[in-house]
ZATILUM-223382 format. One record per residue (C-alpha): residue in one letter; x, y, z. Coordinates in pm, whole numbers, plus 50000, padded with zeros to 5 digits. Layout:
BEGIN
 aa     x     y     z
  A     X     Y     Z
...
This chain:
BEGIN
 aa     x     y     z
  X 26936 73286 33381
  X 26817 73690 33451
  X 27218 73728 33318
  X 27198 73508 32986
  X 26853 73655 32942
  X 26980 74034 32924
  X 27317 73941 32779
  X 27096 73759 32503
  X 26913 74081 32481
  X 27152 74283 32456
  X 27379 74066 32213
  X 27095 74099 31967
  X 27021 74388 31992
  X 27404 74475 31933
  X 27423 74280 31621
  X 27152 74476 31453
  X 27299 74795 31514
  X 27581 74645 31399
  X 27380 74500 31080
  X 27215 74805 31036
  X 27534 74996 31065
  X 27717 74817 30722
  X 27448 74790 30529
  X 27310 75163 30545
  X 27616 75342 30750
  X 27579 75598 30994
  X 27272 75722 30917
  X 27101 75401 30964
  X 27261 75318 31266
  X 27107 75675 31416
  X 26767 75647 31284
  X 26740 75212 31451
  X 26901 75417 31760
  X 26586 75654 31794
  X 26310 75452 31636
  X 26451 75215 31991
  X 26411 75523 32205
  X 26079 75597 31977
  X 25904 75272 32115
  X 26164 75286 32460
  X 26000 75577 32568
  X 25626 75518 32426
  X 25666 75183 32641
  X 25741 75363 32931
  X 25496 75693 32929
  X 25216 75416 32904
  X 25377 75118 33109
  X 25287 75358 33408
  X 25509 75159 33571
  X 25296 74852 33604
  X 25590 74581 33536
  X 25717 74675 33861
  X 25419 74649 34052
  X 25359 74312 33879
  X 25706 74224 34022
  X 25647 74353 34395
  X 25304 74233 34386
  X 25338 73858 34281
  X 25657 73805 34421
  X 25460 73893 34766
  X 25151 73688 34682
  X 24992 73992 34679
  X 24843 73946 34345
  X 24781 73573 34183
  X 24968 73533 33860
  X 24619 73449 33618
  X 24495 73813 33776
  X 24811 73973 33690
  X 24875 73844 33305
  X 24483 73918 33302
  X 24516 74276 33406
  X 24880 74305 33223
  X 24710 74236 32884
  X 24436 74446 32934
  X 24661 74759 33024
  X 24884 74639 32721
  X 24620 74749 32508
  X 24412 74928 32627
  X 24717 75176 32775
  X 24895 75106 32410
  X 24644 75230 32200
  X 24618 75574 32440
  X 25039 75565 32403
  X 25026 75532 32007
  X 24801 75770 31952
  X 24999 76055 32159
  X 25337 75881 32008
  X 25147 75980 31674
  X 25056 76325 31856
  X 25459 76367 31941
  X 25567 76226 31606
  X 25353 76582 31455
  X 25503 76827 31674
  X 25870 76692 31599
  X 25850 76589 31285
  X 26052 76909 31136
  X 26285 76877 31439
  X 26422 76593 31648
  X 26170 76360 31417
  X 26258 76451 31101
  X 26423 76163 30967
  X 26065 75988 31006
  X 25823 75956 30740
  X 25449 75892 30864
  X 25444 75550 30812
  X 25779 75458 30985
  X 25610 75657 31294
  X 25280 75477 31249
  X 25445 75130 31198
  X 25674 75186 31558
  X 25312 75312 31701
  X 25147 74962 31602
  X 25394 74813 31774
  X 25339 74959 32088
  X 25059 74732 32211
  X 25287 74450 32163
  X 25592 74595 32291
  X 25397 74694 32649
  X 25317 74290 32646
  X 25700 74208 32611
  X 25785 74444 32896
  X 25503 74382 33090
  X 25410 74003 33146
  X 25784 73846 33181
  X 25766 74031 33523
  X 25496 73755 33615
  X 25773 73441 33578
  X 26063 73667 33741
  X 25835 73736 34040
  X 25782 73346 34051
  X 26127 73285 33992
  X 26102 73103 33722
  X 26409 73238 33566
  X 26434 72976 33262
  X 26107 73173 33090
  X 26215 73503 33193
  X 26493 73445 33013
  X 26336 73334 32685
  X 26033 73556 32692
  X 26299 73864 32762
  X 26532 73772 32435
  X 26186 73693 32241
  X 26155 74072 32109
  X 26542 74160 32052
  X 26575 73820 31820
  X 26257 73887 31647
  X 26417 74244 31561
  X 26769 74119 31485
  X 26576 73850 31235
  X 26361 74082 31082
  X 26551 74440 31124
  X 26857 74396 30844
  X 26592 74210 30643
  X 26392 74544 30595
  X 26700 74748 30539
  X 26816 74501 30264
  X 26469 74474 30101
  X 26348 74851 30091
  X 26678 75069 30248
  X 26602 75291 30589
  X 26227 75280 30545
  X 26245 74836 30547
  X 26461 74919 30867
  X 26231 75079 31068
  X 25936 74853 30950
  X 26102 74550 31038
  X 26238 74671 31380
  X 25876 74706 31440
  X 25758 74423 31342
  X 26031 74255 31523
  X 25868 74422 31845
  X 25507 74273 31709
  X 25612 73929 31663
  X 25787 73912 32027
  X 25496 74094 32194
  X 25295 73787 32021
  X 25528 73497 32179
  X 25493 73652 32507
  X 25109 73663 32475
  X 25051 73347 32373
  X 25313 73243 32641
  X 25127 73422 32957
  X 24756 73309 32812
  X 24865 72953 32818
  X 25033 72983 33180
  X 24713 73177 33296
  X 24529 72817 33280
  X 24736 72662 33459
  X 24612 72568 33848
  X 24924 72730 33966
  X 24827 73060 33824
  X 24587 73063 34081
  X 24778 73146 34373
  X 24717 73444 34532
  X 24392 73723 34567
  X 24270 73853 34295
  X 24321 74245 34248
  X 24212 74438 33965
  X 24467 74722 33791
  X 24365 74955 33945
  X 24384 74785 34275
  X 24765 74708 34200
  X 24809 75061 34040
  X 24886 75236 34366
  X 25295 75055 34440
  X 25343 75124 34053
  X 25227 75483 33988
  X 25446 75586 34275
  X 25712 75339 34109
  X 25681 75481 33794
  X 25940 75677 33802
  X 26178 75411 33929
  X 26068 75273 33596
  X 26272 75568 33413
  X 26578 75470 33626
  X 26565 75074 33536
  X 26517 75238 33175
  X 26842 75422 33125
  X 26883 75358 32804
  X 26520 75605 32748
  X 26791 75909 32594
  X 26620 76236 32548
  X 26959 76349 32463
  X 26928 76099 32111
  X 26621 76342 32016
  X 26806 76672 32128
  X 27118 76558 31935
  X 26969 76429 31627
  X 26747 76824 31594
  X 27075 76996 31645
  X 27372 76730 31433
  X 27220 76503 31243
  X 27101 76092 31260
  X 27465 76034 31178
  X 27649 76212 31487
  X 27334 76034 31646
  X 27445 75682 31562
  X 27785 75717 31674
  X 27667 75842 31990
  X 27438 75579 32048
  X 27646 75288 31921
  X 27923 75426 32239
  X 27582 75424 32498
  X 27509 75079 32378
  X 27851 74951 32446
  X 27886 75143 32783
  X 27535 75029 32904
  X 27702 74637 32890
  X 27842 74771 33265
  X 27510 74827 33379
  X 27339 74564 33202
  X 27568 74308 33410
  X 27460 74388 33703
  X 27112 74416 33630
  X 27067 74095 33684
  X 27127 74113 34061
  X 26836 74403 34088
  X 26604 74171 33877
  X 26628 73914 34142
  X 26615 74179 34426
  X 26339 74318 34418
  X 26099 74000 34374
  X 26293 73859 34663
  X 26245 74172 34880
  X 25904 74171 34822
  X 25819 73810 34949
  X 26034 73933 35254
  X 25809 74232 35340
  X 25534 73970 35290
  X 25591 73843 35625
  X 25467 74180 35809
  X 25132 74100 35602
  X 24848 73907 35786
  X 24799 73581 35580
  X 25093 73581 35427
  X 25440 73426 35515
  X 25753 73580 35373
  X 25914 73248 35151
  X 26297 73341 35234
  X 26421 73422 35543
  X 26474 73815 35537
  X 26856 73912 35499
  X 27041 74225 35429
  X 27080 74335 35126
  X 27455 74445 35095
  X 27538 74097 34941
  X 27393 74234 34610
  X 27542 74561 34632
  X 27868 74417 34695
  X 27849 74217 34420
  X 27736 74457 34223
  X 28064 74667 34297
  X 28268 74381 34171
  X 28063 74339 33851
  X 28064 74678 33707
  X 28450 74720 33844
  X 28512 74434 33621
  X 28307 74477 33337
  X 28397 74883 33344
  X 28713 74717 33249
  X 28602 74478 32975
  X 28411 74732 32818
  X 28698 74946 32731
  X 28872 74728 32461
  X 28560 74689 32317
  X 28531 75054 32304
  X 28903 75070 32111
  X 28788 74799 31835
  X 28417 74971 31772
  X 28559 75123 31406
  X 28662 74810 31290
  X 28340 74611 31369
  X 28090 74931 31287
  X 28296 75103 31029
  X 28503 75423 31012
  X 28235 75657 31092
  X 28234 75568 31404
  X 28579 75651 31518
  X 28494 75889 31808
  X 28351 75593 32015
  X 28642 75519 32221
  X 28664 75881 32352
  X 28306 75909 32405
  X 28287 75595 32614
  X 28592 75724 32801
  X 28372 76041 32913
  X 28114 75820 33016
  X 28215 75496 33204
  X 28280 75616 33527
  X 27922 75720 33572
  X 27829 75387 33404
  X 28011 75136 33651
  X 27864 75372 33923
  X 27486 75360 33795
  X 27522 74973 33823
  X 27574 74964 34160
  X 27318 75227 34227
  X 27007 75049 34011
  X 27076 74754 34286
  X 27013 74980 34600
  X 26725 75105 34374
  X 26576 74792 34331
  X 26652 74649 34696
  X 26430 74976 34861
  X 26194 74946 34601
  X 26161 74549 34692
  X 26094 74630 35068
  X 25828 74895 34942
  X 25984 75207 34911
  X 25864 75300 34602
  X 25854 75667 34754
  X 26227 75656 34772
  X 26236 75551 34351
  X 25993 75807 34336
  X 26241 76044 34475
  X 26534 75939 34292
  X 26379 75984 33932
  X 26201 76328 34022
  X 26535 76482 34158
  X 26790 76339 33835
  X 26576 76323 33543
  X 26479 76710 33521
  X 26793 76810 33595
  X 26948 76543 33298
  X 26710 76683 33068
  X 26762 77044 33131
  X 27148 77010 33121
  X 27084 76786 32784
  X 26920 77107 32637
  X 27183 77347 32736
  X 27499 77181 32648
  X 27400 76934 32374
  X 27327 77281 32065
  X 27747 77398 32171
  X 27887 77047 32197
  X 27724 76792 32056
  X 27818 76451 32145
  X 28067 76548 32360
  X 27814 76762 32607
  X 27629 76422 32552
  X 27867 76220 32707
  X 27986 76448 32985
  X 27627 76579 33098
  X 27540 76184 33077
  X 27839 76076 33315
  X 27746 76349 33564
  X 27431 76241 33575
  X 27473 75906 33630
  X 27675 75964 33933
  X 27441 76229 34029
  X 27155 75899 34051
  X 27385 75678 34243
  X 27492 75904 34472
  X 27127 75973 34575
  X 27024 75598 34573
  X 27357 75539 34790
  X 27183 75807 35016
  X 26822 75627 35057
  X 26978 75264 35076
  X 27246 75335 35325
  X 27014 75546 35543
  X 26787 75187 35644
  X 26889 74999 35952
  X 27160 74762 35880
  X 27354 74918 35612
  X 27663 75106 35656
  X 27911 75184 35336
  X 28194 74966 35495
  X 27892 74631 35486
  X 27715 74735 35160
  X 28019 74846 34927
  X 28342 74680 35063
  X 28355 74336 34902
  X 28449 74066 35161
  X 28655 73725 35081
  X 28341 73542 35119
  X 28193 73720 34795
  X 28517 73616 34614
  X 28469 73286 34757
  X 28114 73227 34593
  X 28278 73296 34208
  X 28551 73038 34319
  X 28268 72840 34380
  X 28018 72918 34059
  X 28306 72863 33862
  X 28382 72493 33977
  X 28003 72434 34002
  X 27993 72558 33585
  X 28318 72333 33507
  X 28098 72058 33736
  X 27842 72093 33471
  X 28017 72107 33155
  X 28227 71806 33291
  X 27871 71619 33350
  X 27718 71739 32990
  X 28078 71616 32828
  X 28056 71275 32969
  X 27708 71212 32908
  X 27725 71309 32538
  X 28012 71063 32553
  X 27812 70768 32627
């Protein structure tokens, strides 16, 4: 379900690019690309990395589900009004620069939004913790359909400008179904599990998480902004059209560090008085290994898809295939480094996240400003390879350095982890087989 949940994400998400991308070209397709790294980033500056201590917390019984979606809402607006109005702040100082295909309104209409969007990010982490995977599922696609329905509607009604206005009220709608979702779950008796803590209380694991926030948030590009000041929203849409399609590595085995970390976190639960860890505590290679097999596979996948972008985006964007060349080595590494990233930050090392995301983000950014002015996209790409292998290497570094993981355990594959595909697949024909025979009666 955490996989059909971020493939169903990311599937509409990819249509309205693609939408976006034949109905106003290019251009379009560039200025969707930042008003998503607009909100991206707004979402994450004021997140303060509260989703993942709402993971950690209630997937420990740390934290009882009714306080958490309490809490969760509260910092969704209270922390999304503070982020729109420095959004609106950033929107000032850029607006002749990386901003400037922005009018006020389209700023102040992705700024609205952000109170909404913080909900959408925010709460689902209450269900995953639970592992209730079914509504983490729907409540994560909630905000990417909402855009894809009411995105190309904009652009068709009132050009660029109905684009960005409907991409954020896309984000406002979803934010709503997720609100209305975590209020009605919040009365349930089974929302009462667990102390009561209040944000600040729980803000401790997540401030030092933050940061391990920025790494679960890859696709949070400076190097959109930095290209767009320097070639254009046009060079910027092909760009980001290749990151989308490369990200599909990543996003495929995201689904293992979704689960991760909850699980983790109920483990470490055991060396708390009062409370009993609910799974037995096992290593966490298993998830790297798969991981290695995922993005080895899907590295694959993703590079016809990369070969037939043109004829599914249009002409313009004929330099995809090259620029997703450049960058999908880093890619199918970064997915098996978010797991290791996820499995420390489960067991409460959100030091270690801390660490990773203070050593590679500066160093992205700087070599973003330095390289993207000569070569545009093509710095892009390289500088954004490097520095995705840059972040696994170092999570490699803090996973493999814990007792009980050794390269040979955590990144070898073994015929056992073929063995449980073998056996997912029969158990999916099983249930197909089952649905097919019962529709038949």
């Amino acid at each position: 379900m955490a996989s059909l949940a971020l493939a169903g994400s990311f599937a509409a998400l990819g249509l309205n690019s693609i939408s976006i991308s034949r109905i106003e070209g290019a251009d379009g397709a560039g200025l969707i690309a930042l008003s998503t790294q607009f909100v991206s980033i707004a979402t994450f500056v004021a997140g303060g990395g509260l989703r993942t201590s709402v993971t950690y917390r209630v997937g420990g019984g740390r934290w009882s589900p009714r306080s958490a979606i309490k809490g969760g809402l509260l910092a969704a607006l209270c922390l999304g009004v503070i982020g729109a109005g420095l959004g609106m702040g950033l929107y000032a100082l850029l607006q002749d620069g990386a901003l400037k295909d922005f009018d006020v309104g389209m700023a102040a209409a992705l700024m609205v939004a952000l109170p909404f969007s913080l909900a959408w990010w925010i709460l689902p982490a209450v269900p995953l913790a639970k592992e209730r995977y079914e509504t983490y599922a729907l409540l994560t696609v909630s905000g990417p359909v909402c855009v894809l329905l009411l995105c190309p509607a904009g652009a068709l009604v009132a050009g660029q400008t109905g684009a960005v206005l409907g991409f954020a009220a896309g984000w406002v709608l979803g934010g709503a179904i997720v609100t209305a979702w975590a209020i009605a779950f919040a009365r349930r008796p089974e929302a009462r599990s667990g102390p009561d803590q209040s944000v600040r209380e729980a803000g401790g694991f997540g401030a030092r998480a933050w940061v391990n926030d920025l790494f679960q948030l890859v696709n949070v590009r400076p190097d959109l902004f930095i290209l767009t000041a320097y070639y254009g929203a046009s060079d910027t849409g092909v760009y980001s059209v290749t990151v989308s399609i490369t990200s599909l590595v990543w996003i495929l085995s995201q689904p293992l560090a979704s689960v991760v970390l909850p699980r983790n976190a109920m483990v470490s639960a055991g060396s708390d008085p009062g409370l009993a860890p609910v799974i037995p505590p096992e290593g966490q290679g298993t998830a790297v290994r798969h991981s290695v097999l995922v993005s080895a596979a899907a590295a694959i996948a993703v590079i016809p898809i990369l070969a037939i972008a043109p004829l599914v985006w249009g002409p313009d964007f004929h330099r995809v295939f090259t620029l997703g060349l450049i960058m999908l080595p880093g890619v199918a590494l970064l997915g098996v480094g978010r797991v290791m990233v996820a499995a420390f930050t489960g067991e409460g090392g959100a030091n270690e996240a801390l660490l990773v995301g203070l050593v590679s983000f500066p160093l992205t950014f700087i070599a973003f400003l330095l390289v993207i002015p000569d070569h545009g996209s093509t710095g892009a790409a390289i500088v954004s390879c490097c520095s995705y292998i840059v972040t696994s290497v170092i999570a490699a570094y803090l996973f493999l350095r814990a007792p009980g993981h050794s390269l040979r355990s955590s990144l070898i594959p073994r015929t056992a982890d073929l063995r449980d595909y073998v056996r997912l697949a029969k158990r999916g024909v099983s249930a197909l087989r089952s649905r097919d025979f019962r529709l038949s009666q």
